[in-house]
C-alpha positions in Angstrom: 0.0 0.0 0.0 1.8 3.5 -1.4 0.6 6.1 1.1 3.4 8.5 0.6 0.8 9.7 -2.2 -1.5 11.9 -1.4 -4.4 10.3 -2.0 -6.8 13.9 -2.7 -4.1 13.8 -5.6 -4.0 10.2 -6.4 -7.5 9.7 -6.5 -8.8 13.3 -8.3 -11.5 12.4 -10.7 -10.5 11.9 -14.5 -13.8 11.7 -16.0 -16.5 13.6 -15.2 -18.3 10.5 -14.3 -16.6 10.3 -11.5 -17.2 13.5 -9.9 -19.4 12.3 -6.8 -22.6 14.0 -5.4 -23.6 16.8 -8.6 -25.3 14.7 -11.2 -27.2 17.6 -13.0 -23.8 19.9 -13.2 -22.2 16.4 -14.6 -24.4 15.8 -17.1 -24.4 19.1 -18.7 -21.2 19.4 -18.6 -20.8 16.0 -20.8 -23.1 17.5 -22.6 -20.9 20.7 -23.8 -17.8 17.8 -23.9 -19.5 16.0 -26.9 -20.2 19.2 -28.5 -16.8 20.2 -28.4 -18.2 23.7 -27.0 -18.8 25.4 -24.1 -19.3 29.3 -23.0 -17.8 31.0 -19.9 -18.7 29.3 -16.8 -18.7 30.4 -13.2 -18.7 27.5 -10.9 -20.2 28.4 -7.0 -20.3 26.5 -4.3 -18.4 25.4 -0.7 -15.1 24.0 -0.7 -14.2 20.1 -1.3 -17.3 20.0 -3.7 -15.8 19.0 -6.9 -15.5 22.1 -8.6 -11.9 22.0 -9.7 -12.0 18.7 -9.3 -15.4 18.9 -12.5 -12.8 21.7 -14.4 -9.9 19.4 -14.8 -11.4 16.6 -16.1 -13.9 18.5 -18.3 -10.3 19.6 -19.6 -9.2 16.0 -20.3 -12.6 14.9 -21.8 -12.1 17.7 -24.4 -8.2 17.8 -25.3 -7.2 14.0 -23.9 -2.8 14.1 -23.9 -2.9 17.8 -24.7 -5.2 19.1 -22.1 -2.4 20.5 -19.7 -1.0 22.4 -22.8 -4.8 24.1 -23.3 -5.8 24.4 -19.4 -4.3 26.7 -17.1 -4.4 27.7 -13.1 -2.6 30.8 -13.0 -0.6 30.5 -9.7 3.4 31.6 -8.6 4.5 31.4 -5.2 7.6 31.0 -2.8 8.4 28.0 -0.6 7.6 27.8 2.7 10.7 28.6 4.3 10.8 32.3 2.8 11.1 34.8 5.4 8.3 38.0 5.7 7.7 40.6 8.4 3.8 40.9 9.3 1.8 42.9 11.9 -1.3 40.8 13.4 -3.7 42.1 15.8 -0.6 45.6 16.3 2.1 42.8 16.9 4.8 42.6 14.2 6.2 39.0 13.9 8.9 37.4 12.1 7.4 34.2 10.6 8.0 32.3 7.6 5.2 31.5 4.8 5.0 27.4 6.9 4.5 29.3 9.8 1.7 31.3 8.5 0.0 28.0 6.5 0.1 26.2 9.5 -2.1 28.4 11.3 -4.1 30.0 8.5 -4.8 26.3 6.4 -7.5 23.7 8.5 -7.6 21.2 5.6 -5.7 20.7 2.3 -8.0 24.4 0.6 -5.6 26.4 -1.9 -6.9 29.4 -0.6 -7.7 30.8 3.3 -9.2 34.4 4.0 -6.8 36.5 6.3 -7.9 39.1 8.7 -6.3 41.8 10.9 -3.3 41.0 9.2 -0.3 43.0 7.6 2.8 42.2 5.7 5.9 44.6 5.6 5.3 46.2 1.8 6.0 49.6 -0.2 3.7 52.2 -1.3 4.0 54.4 -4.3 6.1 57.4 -2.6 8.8 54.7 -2.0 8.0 54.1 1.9 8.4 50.6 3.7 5.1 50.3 5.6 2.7 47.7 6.5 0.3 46.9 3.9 -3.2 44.5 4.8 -3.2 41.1 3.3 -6.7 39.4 2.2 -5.8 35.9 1.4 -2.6 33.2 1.6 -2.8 30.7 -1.3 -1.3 27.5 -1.9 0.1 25.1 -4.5 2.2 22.3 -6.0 5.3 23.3 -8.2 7.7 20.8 -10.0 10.9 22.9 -9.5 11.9 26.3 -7.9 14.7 28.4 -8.6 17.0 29.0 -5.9 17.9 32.6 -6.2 21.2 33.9 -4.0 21.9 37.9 -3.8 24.4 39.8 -1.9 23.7 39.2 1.5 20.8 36.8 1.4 18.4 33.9 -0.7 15.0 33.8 -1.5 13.4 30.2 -2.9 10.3 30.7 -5.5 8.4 28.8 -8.6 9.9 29.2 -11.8 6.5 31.7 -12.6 6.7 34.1 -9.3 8.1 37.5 -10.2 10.5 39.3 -8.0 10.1 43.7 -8.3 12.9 45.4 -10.2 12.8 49.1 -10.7 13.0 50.3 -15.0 14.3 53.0 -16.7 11.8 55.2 -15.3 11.9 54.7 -12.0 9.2 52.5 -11.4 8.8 49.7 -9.4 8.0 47.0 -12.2 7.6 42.9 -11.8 10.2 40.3 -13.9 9.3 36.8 -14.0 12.2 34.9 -12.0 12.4 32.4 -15.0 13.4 35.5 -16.9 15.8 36.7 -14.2 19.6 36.0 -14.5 23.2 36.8 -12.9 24.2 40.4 -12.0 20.3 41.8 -12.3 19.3 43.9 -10.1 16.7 43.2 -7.0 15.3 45.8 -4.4 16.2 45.6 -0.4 15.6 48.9 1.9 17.3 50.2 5.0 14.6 52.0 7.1 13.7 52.8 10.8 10.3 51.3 11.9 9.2 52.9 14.9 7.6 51.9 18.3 7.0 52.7 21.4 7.6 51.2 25.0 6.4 47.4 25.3 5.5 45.6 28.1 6.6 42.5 28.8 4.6 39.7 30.5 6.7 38.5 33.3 3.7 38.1 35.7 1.5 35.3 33.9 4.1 33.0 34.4 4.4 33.9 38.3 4.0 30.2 40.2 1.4 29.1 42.5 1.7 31.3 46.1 -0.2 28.6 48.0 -0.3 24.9 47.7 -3.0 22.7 49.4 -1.3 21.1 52.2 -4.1 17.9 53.6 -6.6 20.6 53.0 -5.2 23.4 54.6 -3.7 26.5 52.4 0.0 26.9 53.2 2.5 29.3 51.7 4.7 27.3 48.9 8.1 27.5 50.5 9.7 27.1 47.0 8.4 30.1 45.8 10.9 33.6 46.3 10.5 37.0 43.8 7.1 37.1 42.6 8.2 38.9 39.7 5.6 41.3 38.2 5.2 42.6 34.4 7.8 45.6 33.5 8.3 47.8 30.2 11.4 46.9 28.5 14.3 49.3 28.4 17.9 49.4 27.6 19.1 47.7 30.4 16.9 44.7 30.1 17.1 44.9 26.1 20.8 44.2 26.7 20.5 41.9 29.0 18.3 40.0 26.2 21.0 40.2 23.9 23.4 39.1 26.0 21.1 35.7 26.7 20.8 35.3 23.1 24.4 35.6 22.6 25.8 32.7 24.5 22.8 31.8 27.1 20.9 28.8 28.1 18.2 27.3 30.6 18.4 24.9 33.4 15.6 23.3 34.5 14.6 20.3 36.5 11.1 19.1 35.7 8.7 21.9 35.2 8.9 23.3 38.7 12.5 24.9 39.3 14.2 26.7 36.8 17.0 29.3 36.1 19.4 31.1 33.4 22.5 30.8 32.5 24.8 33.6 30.5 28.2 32.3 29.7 31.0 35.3 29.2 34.7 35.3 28.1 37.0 35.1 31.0 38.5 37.9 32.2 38.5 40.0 28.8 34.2 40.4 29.8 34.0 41.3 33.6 32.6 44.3 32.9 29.6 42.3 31.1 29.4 40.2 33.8 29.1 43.2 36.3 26.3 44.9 34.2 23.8 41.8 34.0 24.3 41.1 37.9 23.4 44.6 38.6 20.2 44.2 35.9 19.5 40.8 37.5 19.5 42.5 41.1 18.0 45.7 40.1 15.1 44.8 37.7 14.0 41.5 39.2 15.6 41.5 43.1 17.7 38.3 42.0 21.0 37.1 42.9 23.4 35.1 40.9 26.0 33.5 41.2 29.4 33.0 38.9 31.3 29.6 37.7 34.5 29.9 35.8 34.6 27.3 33.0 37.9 25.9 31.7 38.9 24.6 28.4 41.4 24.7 25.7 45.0 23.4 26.0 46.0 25.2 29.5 43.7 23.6 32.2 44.6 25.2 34.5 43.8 28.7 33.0 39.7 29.3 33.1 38.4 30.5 29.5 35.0 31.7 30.2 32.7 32.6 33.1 29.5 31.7 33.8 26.8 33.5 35.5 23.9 31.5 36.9 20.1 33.1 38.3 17.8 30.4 39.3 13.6 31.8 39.2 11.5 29.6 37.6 9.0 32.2 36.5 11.7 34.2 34.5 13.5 31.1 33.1 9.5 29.9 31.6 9.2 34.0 30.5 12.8 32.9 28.3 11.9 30.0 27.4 8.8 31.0 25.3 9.9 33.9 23.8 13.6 33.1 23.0 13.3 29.3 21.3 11.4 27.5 18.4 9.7 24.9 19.1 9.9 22.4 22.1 13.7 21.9 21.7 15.2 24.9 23.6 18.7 24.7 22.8 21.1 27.1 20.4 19.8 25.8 17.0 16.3 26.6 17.8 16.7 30.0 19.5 15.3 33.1 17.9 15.2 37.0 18.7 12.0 37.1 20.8 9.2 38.8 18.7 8.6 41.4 21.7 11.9 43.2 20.5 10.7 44.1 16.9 7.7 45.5 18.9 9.9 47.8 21.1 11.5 51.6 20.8 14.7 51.9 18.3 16.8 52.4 21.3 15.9 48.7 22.9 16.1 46.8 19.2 19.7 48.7 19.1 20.6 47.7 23.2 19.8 44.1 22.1 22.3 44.1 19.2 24.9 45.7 21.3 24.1 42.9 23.6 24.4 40.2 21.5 27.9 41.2 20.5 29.3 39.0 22.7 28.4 36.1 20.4 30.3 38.2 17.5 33.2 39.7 15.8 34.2 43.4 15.2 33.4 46.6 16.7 29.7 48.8 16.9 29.4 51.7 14.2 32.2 50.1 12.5 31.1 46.4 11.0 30.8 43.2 12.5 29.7 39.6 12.8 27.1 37.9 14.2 27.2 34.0 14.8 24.6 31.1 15.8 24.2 28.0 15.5 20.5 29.3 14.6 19.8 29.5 11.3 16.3 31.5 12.1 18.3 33.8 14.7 20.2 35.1 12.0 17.5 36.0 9.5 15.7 37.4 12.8 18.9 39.5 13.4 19.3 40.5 9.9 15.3 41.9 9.7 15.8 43.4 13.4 18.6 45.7 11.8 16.8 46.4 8.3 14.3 47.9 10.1 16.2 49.7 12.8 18.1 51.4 10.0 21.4 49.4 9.9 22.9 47.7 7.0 22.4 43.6 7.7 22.8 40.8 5.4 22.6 36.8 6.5 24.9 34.5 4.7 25.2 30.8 5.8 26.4 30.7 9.1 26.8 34.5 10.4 24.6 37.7 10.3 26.4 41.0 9.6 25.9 44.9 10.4 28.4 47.1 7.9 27.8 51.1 8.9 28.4 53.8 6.2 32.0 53.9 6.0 34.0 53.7 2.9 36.5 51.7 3.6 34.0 48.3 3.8 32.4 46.8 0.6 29.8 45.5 2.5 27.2 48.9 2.3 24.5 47.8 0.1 22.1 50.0 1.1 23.4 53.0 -0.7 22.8 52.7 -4.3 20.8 53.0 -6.8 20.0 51.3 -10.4 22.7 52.9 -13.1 20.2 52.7 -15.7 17.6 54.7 -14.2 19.7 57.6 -12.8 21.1 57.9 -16.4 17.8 57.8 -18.1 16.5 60.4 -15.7 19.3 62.7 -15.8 19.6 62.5 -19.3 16.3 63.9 -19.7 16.2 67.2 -17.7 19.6 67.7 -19.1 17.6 68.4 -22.5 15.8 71.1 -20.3 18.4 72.4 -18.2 21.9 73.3 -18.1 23.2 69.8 -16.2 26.7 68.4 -16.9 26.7 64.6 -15.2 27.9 62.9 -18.0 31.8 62.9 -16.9 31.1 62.0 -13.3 29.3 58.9 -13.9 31.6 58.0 -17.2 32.0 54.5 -15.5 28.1 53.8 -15.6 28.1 55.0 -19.0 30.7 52.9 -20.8 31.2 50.4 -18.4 28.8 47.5 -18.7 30.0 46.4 -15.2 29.2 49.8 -12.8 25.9 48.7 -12.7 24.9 51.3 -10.0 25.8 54.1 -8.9 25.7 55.4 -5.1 23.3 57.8 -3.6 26.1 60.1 -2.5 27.6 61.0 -6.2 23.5 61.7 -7.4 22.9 64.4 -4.4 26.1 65.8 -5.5 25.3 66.0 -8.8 21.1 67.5 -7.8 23.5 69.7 -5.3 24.6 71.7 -8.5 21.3 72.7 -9.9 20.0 75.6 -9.4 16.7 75.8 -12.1 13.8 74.6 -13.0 13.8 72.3 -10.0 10.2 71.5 -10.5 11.0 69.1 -13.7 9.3 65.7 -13.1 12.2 63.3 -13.8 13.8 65.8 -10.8 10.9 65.1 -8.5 11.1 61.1 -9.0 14.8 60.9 -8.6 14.6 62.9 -5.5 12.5 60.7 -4.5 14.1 57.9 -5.3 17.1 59.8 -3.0 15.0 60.3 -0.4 13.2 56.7 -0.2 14.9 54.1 2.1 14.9 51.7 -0.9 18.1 50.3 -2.8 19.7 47.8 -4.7 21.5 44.3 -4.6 22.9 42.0 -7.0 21.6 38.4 -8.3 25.0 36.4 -7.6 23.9 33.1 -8.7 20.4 31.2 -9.8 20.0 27.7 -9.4 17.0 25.3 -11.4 16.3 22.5 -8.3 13.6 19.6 -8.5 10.9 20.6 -5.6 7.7 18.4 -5.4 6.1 20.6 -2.2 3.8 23.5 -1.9 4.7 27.0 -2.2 2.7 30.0 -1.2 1.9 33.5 -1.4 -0.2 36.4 0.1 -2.3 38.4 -1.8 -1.4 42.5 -1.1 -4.4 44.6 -2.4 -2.9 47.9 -3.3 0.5 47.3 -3.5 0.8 44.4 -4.9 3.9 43.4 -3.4 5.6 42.0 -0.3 9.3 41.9 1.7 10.6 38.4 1.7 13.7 36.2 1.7 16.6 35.7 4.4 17.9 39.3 3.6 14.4 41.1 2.4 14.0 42.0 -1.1 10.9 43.2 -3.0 8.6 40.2 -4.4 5.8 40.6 -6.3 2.8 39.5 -5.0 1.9 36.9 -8.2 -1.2 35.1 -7.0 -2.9 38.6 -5.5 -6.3 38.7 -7.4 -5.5 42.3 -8.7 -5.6 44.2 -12.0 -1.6 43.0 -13.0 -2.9 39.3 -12.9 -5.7 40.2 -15.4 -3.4 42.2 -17.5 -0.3 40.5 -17.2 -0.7 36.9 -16.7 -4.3 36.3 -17.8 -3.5 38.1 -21.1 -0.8 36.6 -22.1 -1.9 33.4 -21.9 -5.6 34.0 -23.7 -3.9 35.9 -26.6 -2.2 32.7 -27.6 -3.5 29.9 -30.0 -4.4 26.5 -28.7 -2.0 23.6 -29.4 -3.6 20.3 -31.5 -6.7 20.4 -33.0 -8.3 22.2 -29.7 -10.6 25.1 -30.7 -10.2 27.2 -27.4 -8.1 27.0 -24.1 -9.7 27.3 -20.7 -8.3 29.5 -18.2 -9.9 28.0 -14.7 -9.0 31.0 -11.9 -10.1 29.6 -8.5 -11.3 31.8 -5.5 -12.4 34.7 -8.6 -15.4 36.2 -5.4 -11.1 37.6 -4.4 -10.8 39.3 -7.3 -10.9 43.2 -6.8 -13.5 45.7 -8.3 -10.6 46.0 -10.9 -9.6 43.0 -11.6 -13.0 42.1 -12.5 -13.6 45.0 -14.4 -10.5 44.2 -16.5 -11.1 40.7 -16.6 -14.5 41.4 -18.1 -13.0 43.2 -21.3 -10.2 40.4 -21.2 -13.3 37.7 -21.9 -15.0 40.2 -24.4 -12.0 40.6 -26.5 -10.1 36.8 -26.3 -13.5 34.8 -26.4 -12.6 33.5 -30.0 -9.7 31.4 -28.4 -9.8 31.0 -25.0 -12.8 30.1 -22.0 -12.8 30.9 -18.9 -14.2 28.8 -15.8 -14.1 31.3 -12.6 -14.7 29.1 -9.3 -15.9 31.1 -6.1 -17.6 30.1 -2.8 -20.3 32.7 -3.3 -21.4 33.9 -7.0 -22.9 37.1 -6.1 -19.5 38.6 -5.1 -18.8 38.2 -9.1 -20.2 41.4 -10.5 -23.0 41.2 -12.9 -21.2 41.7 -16.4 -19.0 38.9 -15.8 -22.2 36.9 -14.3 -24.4 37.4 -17.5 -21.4 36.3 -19.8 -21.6 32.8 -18.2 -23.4 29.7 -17.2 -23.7 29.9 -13.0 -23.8 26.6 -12.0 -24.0 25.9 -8.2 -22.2 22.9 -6.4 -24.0 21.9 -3.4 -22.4 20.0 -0.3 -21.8 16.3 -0.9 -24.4 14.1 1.0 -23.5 10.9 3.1 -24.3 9.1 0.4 -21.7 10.4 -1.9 -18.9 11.0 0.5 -19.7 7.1 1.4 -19.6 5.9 -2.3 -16.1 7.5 -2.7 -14.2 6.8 0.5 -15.7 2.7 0.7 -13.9 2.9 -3.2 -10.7 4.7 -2.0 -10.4 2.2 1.1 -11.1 -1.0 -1.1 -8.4 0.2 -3.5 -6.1 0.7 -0.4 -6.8 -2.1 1.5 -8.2 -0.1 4.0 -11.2 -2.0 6.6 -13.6 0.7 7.1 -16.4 0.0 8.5 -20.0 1.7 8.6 -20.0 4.0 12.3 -16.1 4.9 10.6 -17.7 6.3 7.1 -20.9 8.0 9.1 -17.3 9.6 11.8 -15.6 10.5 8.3 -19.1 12.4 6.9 -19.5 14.2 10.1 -15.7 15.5 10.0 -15.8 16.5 6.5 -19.7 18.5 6.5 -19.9 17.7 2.9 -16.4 18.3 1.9 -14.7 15.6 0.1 -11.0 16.5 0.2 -11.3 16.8 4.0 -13.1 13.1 4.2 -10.0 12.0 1.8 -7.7 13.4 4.0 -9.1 12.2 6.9 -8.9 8.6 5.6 -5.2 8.5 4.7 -4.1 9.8 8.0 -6.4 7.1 10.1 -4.8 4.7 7.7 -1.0 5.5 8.1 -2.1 4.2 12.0 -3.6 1.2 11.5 -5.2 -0.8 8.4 -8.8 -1.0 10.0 -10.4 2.4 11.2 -12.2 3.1 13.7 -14.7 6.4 14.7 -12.9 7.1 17.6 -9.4 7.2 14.8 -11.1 9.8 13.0 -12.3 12.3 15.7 -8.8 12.3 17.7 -6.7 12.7 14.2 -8.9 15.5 12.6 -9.1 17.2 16.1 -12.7 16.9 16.4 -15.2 15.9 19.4 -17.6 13.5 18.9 -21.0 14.6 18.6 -22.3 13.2 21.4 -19.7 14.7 23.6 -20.8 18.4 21.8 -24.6 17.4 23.1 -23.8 16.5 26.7 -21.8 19.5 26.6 -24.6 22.0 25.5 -27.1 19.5 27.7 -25.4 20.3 31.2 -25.8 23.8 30.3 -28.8 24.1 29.5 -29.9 22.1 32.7 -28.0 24.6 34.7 -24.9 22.6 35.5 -21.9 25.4 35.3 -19.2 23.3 36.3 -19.7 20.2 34.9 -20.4 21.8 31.5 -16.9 23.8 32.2 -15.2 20.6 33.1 -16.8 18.9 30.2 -14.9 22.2 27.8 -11.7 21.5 29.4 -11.6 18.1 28.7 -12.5 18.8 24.5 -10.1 21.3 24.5 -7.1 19.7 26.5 -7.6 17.2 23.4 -6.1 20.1 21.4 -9.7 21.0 19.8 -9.9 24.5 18.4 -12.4 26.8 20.2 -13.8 27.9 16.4 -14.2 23.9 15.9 -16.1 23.7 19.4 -18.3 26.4 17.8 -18.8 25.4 14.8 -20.0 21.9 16.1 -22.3 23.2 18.8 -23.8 25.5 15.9 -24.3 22.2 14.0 -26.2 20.3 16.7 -28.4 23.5 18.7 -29.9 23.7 14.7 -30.9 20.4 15.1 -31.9 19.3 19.0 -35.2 19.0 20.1 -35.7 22.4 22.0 -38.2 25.2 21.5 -37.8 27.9 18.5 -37.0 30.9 20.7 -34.5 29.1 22.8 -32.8 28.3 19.8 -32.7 31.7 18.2 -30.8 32.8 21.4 -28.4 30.4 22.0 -27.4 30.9 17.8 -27.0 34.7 19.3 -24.9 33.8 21.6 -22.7 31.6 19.3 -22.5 34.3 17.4 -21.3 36.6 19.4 -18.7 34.1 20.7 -17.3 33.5 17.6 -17.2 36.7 16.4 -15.3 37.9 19.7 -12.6 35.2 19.3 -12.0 35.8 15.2 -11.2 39.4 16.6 -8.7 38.2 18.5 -10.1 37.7 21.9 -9.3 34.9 24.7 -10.8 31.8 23.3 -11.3 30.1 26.6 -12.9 32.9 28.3 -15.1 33.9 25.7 -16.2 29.7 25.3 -16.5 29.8 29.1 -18.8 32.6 28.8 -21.0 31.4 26.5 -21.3 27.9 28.9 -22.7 30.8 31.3 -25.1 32.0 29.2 -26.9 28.7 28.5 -26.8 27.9 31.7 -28.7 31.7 32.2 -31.1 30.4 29.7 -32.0 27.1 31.3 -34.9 28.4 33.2 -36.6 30.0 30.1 -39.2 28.2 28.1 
C-alpha cells in the first residue's frame, strides 16, 4: 500500500463520471464535452465540492494528452521557508510563509481568508510600511529556482516574479524564469518605529499557596514574585546578551533558572552589568562559575553566570526558542523586540555582540548556531536602520564607512539615474555625464551610489520643479536600494509553495535578507493584465478550438480586476474560455455573471462521501467499517478532500479504522460529547459543563471547531424555537469575539454561562 501519495491527488476524478454527489452539473457538462463547446462558466459553491476537481477533467474529456497544454491555473508562489515581516492584531512577527500556513490552512484548501493581518510592503512614494493582506494561497510546483543575492536567498516557482525598478523609475515585476546573474533586485534600510512594550513576566508567576491535607500553606519554593515591566535598555541588553551565549536549566517543570556564559576575564565588565540588571530589575541574585577549556587547564576561558527563578526562566523559554527543543539551533530573537522603541532593538544588538566579531558603528559579525536567529537579526537591523545581510552561518551589520564593501544600502540602479538625468539635461543646463563616465561605458558599474546623485542635484540651481527631478529625488529620499543576483539555481521541488495576496500594492518583503517580491497570485488588475493576457492571446495547441483558463477563489478578485477581466473575456472569447470558481457567486459582478453559465455545487451528501471513501479504502486495502464512514461524513460537513484526507491519515495508524481514529486525528469531538456538553448547560450545570470544555479542548480541539460543532447540533436538538434563536445569538457573538482576537477560553466559558442563564426559560 503506497501512502506516501497523497491520495486527494492520487484519487482526483479523471472523468466527469466520476465527480461524486452533482449529477445535474455532470451531465451538462458531458453535454458541452460531446459538442466540443462550451461558454464561460462560473462555478459556485463550498469548498471540497468537486469544482476543480469537474474543471480538470472537463479539460481531459475535451483535449485528452494535450489538455495540460490548453488548461491553465494561474498560480506563482515561494516556498515555505521564505522569510516576511507581518503585523497581526498591532504585533509585528517574524514568521515564515510554513508558519503562517500552519495556522491560516485547516484542511488541504488552496486558498484561506486573512484578517487583521499586515505584511511589511512599499507604497508608491517609496516608503516601507505595512500593507493589509486578504488571502494566503497554496500550491504544488515541480521545481523552484534558488535565487542567491548579496547578502541573502530567497526560494520561489519558476513563474513568481520578483520587483525590479525600470528605466523610469518605477517599481516593475520580472518573471524569475526571466531573471539572470548580476540583475538587479530591491532591499531597503529604514527605521520602523515603536513605542515602549510591556513585557509579561507576571503570567508565568507560580502558585503562592499549595494545598497542604486541606489546609492552604505558603509554597516554601516560591521567592520573587516577579511582576510585568516595560522593557528598556538595560533589560534589552540583558536580552541580547542571553541570546548571545545563554541557556536554561531546569529540572522538571517546577524549578528553573538562566544561564549567561561570558569570556574570561576579557568580559567582567559584562558580567558586572547583567548582575546589577538581574539585582535591580527583578531583586535576583546570581551566582558566577568559571569554565575551563582549551589546552591550559589550569587557566579558566570563560565565566558563567547562573540566576535560578523559575517564573523568568519559563518568561525565556517562550519567547527566546522554536519549538519544544530549547537549545542554540532553535533560539530566535524574541518577537517582543521588533515591537519595542529603536533604542531597545539597538541595546539588544549591542548585547548580542558577545556572540560576535568586530566593533559597533564600524562592522561586525554575528554568529549562531540558529539559522532563524540570524534572519531574525538580519530583519531586526533592516528595520532599525542598519545595514544587515545573512549569509550561511553569520549575520552581519556594515555602517556607512568607505572603507568596507559590505554597504548595500546606498545605491541606486545605473540605468535609471542615467535615463533620468539625461532627460532634464535636455531642459536644463546639467553636466553629469563625466562624473558617472564608468556607468556610462562600463557595462560592469551597474549602480551608482546615492552620495555622487545628491552631488550632482547639489549643483542645480533651475527649473527644480522638472518631473524626472521630483522622481529621482524621490528615489534619494526613499529608504529603498539595490543588490545584486549572484547566482540562480533550477532544483527539482515536489512541495507546496505560497503567497499572500497585497491589495494595493501588490507586493511583499521576503527572503533571508528582504528584497521586493511581487505578489503573483494577489487577485488584482496585473494578474488580469499580465498573466491572464498573455496566456488568452495565444493559440491552442492540437486540434483544440479554445483553451480554458480556470482562476479559483475569482469572489477575491478586486473591483478592478474584475472589471478588467471582463474586457479580457470580451475581446479573447474566439480562443480561449474561462471557468471562474468562487464560494459565493454574487461577489462576481453582474457583467461577468451574465457572460456565463452559473452553476451551483452543493455540499456532498452521506451518500456520496460514502460511495467515494468505501472505493478509495477497497483500492487501499483499508477495513472501514459503517460507524467509521458516518465519523468520516461528520468530520468532512460535505467536503470531500477533508473526508479523503481524513482517511489516509487514520490509515498510516492502523489498516482498520475506527470512529474514535477519526475524531482524535482530525481534532474533532464526537457529537455526542458536543450534546452533553450544551445539555449540562442548559440544565443549569456550570461546572460540569466547564469541566466537560476542558476536557474537549485539552484534546487540542480549536475553540472555532467547538463552535462550529455546537452551531451544527443547537440547529438540530429537540428544544423550542426561541430558545434556539438565542443560544445561535450567543454563538455568534462568541465567535465573532474570538475571530477578533479575543481569549478563546474565556469567551467559550462565557458562553457555557449564558446557556446555563437560559435554562430556566421556556
Amino acid at each position: 500500500m503506497q501512502r506516501e501519495e497523497i491520495w486527494t491527488e492520487k484519487y482526483r476524478p479523471r472523468k466527469l463520471e466520476e465527480v461524486a454527489g452533482q449529477n445535474a452539473i455532470i451531465n451538462n457538462l458531458q453535454s458541452y464535452v460531446r459538442r466540443r463547446n462550451l461558454p464561460h462558466l462560473i462555478f459556485s459553491g463550498p469548498a471540497g465540492v468537486g469544482k476543480t476537481a469537474a474543471a480538470v477533467a472537463m479539460a481531459r474529456e475535451l483535449y485528452g494528452d494535450t489538455w495540460a497544454e490548453n488548461f491553465t491555473e494561474l498560480n506563482a508562489s515561494v516556498t515555505p521557508e521564505t522569510p516576511i515581516l507581518i503585523r497581526e492584531k498591532g504585533e509585528i512577527k517574524r514568521i515564515n510563509f510554513g508558519e503562517l500556513a500552519k495556522k491560516s490552512f485547516k484542511g488541504d484548501e488552496r486558498y484561506a481568508k486573512l484578517s487583521d493581518l499586515e505584511v511589511l510592503s512599499v507604497d508608491k512614494d517609496y516608503q516601507v510600511k505595512f500593507t493589509p493582506v486578504s488571502l494566503i494561497s497554496r500550491h504544488k510546483v515541480e521545481k523552484i529556482a534558488e535565487i542567491r543575492y548579496e547578502g541573502g536567498e530567497v526560494k520561489t516557482s519558476l513563474n513568481h516574479s520578483v520587483i525590479v525598478m525600470d528605466k523610469e523609475g518605477n517599481l516593475i515585476s520580472k518573471e524569475v524564469s526571466k531573471l539572470k546573474e548580476s540583475d538587479l533586485l530591491i532591499t531597503f534600510t529604514t527605521v520602523i518605529e515603536n513605542g515602549d512594550k510591556l513585557l509579561e513576566i507576571g503570567r508565568y508567576k507560580p502558585q503562592l499557596y499549595i494545598d497542604l491535607k486541606g489546609v492552604l500553606v505558603r509554597n516554601p519554593k516560591v521567592g520573587n514574585i516577579l511582576k510585568d515591566v516595560n522593557i528598556d535598555e538595560d533589560l534589552a541588553w540583558l536580552f541580547g546578551a542571553y541570546l548571545a551565549e545563554g541557556c536554561l536549566s531546569f529540572r522538571g517543570n517546577t524549578s528553573g533558572g538562566l544561564v549567561f556564559v561570558f569570556g574570561y576575564s576579557q568580559e567582567m565588565e559584562a558580567v558586572e552589568r547583567a548582575q546589577e540588571i538581574l539585582d535591580e530589575k527583578f531583586g535576583l541574585k546570581s551566582g558566577l562559575k568559571i569554565g575551563y577549556s582549551g589546552f591550559n587547564r589550569n587557566k579558566g576561558s570563560s565565566i558563567q553566570l547562573r540566576t535560578f527563578n523559575t517564573q523568568l526562566a519559563k518568561f525565556v523559554r517562550d519567547n527566546f526558542y522554536d519549538g519544544y527543543k530549547h537549545n542554540a539551533t532553535t533560539k530566535r530573537t524574541p518577537s517582543f523586540i521588533y515591537n519595542s522603541a529603536l533604542p531597545y532593538r539597538l541595546e539588544l544588538l549591542k548585547g548580542y555582540m558577545n556572540d560576535g566579531m568586530g566593533e559597533w558603528g564600524e562592522f561586525l559579525r554575528y554568529s549562531s548556531r540558529s539559522k532563524e536567529n540570524l534572519i531574525d537579526v538580519t530583519w531586526l537591523g533592516k528595520i532599525s536602520g542598519l545595514n544587515t545581510s545573512c549569509f550561511e552561518e553569520e549575520a552581519r551589520v556594515a555602517w556607512k564607512l568607505p572603507s568596507y564593501s559590505y554597504i548595500k544600502s546606498e545605491f541606486l540602479p545605473a540605468g535609471t539615474v542615467i535615463c533620468l538625468l539625461d532627460r532634464v539635461s535636455k531642459k536644463i543646463n546639467l553636466r553629469w555625464r563625466y562624473t558617472l563616465r564608468h556607468q556610462l561605458y562600463s557595462k560592469k558599474s551597474k549602480r551608482i551610489s546615492k552620495g555622487i546623485v545628491k552631488g550632482i542635484l547639489s549643483k542645480i540651481k533651475e527649473a527644480n520643479s522638472e518631473e524626472e527631478l521630483k522622481k529621482l529625488k524621490k528615489l534619494l529620499d526613499s529608504p529603498l536600494s539595490v543588490v545584486l543576483v549572484k547566482n540562480i539555481e533550477i532544483k527539482e521541488y515536489n512541495d507546496f509553495v505560497y503567497d499572500v495576496a497585497v491589495p494595493g500594492t501588490e507586493m511583499f518583503w521576503g527572503g533571508t535578507a528582504p528584497i521586493l517580491l511581487h505578489n503573483s497570485d494577489e487577485r488584482g488588475i496585473e494578474v488580469v493584465r499580465n498573466n491572464i493576457k498573455n496566456f488568452a492571446r495565444t493559440m491552442p495547441i492540437g486540434d483544440a478550438a479554445f483553451k480554458i483558463i480556470f482562476l479559483d477563489e475569482a469572489d477575491a478578485l478586486t473591483d478592478a480586476a474584475q472589471s478588467a477581466l471582463r474586457r479580457t473575456m470580451e475581446r479573447y472569447s474566439g480562443t480561449c474560455r474561462f471557468i471562474l470558481s468562487c464560494n459565493y457567486s454574487y461577489k462576481i459582478i453582474e457583467p461577468i455573471q451574465s457572460r456565463c453559465s452559473v452553476y451551483r455545487f452543493k455540499s456532498l451528501s452521506y451518500d456520496a462521501i460514502a460511495s467515494r471513501i468505501n472505493y478509495i479504502a477497497d483500492m487501499e486495502g483499508v477495513k472501514l467499517s459503517e460507524d467509521a464512514v458516518a465519523a468520516i461524513n461528520y468530520v468532512s460537513v460535505g467536503d470531500m478532500r477533508r473526508a479523503v484526507n481524513a482517511l489516509q491519515s487514520a490509515a498510516v495508524l492502523s489498516n482498520e479504522i475506527k470512529p474514535e481514529m477519526i475524531y482524535e486525528i482530525t481534532a474533532t469531538a464526537r457529537p455526542e460529547e458536543i450534546e452533553e456538553l450544551i445539555k449540562e448547560a442548559l440544565d443549569g450545570k456550570f461546572f460540569e459543563a466547564l469541566d466537560k470544555l476542558g476536557e474537549l479542548m485539552d484534546k487540542g480541539i480549536s475553540g472555532d471547531e467547538i463552535l462550529a460543532q455546537m452551531h451544527r447540533l443547537v440547529i438540530n436538538m429537540d428544544i423550542p424555537a426561541n430558545k434556539k434563536v438565542e443560544l445561535m445569538d450567543r454563538i455568534g457573538e462568541a465567535d465573532y469575539r474570538i475571530t477578533e482576537g479575543a481569549n478563546e477560553r474565556i469567551q467559550l466559558d462565557a458562553l457555557i454561562a449564558s446557556f446555563c442563564l437560559y435554562s430556566g426559560k421556556d
